[in-house]
C-alpha positions in Angstrom: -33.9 -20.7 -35.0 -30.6 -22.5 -35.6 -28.4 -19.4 -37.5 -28.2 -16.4 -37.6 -29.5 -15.2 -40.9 -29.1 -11.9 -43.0 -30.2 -10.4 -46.0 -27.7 -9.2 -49.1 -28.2 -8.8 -52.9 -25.9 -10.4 -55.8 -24.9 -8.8 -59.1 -25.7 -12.7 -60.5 -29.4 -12.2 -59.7 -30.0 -8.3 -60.1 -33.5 -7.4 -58.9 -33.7 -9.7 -55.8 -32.9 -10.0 -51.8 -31.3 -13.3 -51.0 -31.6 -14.4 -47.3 -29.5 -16.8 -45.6 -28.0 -17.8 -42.8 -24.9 -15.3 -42.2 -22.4 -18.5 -41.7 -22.8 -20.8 -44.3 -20.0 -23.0 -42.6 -22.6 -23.6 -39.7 -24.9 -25.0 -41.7 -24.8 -28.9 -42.7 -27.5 -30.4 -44.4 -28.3 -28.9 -48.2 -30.5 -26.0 -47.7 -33.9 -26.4 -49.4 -35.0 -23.4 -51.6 -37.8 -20.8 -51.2 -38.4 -18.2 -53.6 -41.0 -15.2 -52.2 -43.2 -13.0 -53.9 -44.8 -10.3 -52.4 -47.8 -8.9 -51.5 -48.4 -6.1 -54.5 -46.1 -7.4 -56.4 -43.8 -4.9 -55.0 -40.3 -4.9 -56.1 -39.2 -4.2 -52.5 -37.1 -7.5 -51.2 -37.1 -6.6 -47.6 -41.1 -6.0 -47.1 -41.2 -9.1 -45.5 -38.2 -9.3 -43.9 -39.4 -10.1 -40.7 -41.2 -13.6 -42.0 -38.4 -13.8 -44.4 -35.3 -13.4 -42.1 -36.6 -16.4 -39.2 -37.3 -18.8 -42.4 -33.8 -18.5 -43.4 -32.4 -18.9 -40.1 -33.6 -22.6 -40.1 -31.3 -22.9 -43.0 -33.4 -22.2 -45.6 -32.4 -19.9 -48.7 -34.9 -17.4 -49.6 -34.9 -15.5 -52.4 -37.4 -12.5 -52.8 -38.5 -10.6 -55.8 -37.2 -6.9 -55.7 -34.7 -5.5 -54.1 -34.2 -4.1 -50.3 -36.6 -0.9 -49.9 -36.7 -0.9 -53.4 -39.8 0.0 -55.9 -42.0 -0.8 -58.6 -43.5 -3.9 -59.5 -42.5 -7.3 -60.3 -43.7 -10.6 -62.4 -43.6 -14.1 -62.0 -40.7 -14.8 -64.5 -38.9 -13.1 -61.2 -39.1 -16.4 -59.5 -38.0 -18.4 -61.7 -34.8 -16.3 -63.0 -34.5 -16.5 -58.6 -34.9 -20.8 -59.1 -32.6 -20.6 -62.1 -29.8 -18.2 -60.2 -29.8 -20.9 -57.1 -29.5 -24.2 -59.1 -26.6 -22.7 -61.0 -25.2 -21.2 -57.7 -25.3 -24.2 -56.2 -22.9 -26.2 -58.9 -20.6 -22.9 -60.0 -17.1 -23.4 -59.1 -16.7 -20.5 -56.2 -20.0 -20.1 -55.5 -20.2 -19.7 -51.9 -23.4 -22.2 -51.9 -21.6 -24.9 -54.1 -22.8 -28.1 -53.1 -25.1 -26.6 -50.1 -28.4 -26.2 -51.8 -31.6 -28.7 -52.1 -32.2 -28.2 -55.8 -34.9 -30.8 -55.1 -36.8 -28.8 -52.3 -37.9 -25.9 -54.3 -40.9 -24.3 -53.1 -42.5 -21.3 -54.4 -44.4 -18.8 -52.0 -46.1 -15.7 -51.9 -48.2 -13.3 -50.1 -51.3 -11.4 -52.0 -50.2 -10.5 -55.4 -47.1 -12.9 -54.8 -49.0 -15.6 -54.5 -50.8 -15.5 -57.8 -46.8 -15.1 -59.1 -46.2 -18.2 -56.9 -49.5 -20.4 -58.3 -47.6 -19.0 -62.2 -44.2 -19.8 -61.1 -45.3 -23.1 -60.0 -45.7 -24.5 -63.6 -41.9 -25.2 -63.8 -41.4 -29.1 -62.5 -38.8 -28.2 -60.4 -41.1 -26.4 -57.6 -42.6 -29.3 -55.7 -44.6 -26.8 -53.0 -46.8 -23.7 -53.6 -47.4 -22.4 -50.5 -50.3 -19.0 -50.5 -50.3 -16.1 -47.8 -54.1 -14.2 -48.1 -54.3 -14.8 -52.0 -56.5 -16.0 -54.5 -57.1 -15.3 -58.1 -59.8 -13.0 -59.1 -62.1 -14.7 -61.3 -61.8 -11.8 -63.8 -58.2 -12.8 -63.5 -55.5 -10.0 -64.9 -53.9 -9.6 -61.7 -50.4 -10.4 -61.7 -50.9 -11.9 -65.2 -53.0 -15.2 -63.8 -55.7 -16.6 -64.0 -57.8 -19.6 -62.8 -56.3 -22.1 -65.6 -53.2 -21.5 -63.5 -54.5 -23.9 -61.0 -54.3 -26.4 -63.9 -51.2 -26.5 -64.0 -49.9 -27.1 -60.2 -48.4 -30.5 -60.1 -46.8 -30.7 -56.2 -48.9 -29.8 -53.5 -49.9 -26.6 -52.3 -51.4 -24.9 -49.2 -53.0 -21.5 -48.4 -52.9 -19.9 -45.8 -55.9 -16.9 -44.7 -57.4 -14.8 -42.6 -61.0 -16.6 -42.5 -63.8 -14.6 -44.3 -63.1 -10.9 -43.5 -59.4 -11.6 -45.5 -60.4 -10.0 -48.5 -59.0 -12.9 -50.4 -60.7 -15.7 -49.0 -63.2 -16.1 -51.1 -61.3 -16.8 -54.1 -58.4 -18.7 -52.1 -61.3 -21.0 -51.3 -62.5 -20.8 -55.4 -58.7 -22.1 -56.0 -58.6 -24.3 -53.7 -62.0 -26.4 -54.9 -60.4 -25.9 -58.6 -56.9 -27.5 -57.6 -57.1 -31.5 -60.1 -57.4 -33.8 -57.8 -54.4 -35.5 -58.4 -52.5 -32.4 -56.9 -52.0 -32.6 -52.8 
């Protein structure tokens, strides 16, 4: 780890966690972009704190659905209002991450449920990596709003990540992965 990083909200991006190194000053290269969805699609911004929190200490802004402890659900559109809110951050007179953001390394990530928002979130050109924690779409799809046409649509590359066969979404995280156009890395 290179910072020390923290966790906060912002009344520009209701609905979220932002996580970021604490000193902004420290850090001195443009800070690529992640935006997290989580397992569940819970709205609760600090579930993965402790995977979240280390990523942003390497000078990396995170933004995660929902907000800290908080509750219900969220969608895909999340992460992309959370892609939106950084790219106009990062040229807003004031901002305190003027000019120190990446707006060309977007990725977007998730874990589960979050995933499938990621693979959806992923259609906007400006994310150029998916990267999947223990998630796959259902071939019923409904979850999370996506379905296997999703995968269609992926245009930078993507990774998954699982648990090998007993994760209860390998299976279909393997399906995805066999379905991604060839074209895509």
């Amino acid at each position: 780890e290179r910072y020390q990083a923290m966790y906060e909200t912002d009344p520009r991006l209701p609905r979220h966690t932002v996580y970021r190194p604490r000193n902004l000053d420290q850090v001195t290269e443009p800070m690529p972009i992640v935006v997290w969805g989580n397992g569940a699609c819970s709205a609760n911004g600090t579930w993965f704190q402790e995977f979240l929190t280390p990523l942003a200490a390497h000078g990396v802004l995170v933004i995660a659905n929902g907000t800290p402890n908080g509750s219900g659900t969220t969608n895909s559109d999340m992460l992309i209002d959370a892609i939106d809110w950084a790219v106009a951050e990062n040229s807003r007179p004031g901002s305190k991450y003027q000019g120190r953001l990446d707006t060309d390394a977007i990725a977007a990530m998730g874990q589960s449920c979050g995933g499938l928002e990621a693979i959806d979130a992923s259609r906007d050109v400006r994310v150029d990596s998916t990267v999947l924690w223990n998630s796959g779409i259902f071939s019923s799809g409904g979850l999370g709003g996506v379905d296997k046409s999703a995968l269609q649509r992926l245009h930078a590359p993507v990774a998954w990540f699982t648990g090998g066969r007993s994760d209860i979404a390998y299976g279909n995280a393997v399906d995805d992965y066999q379905r991604v156009p060839s074209r895509v890395p």
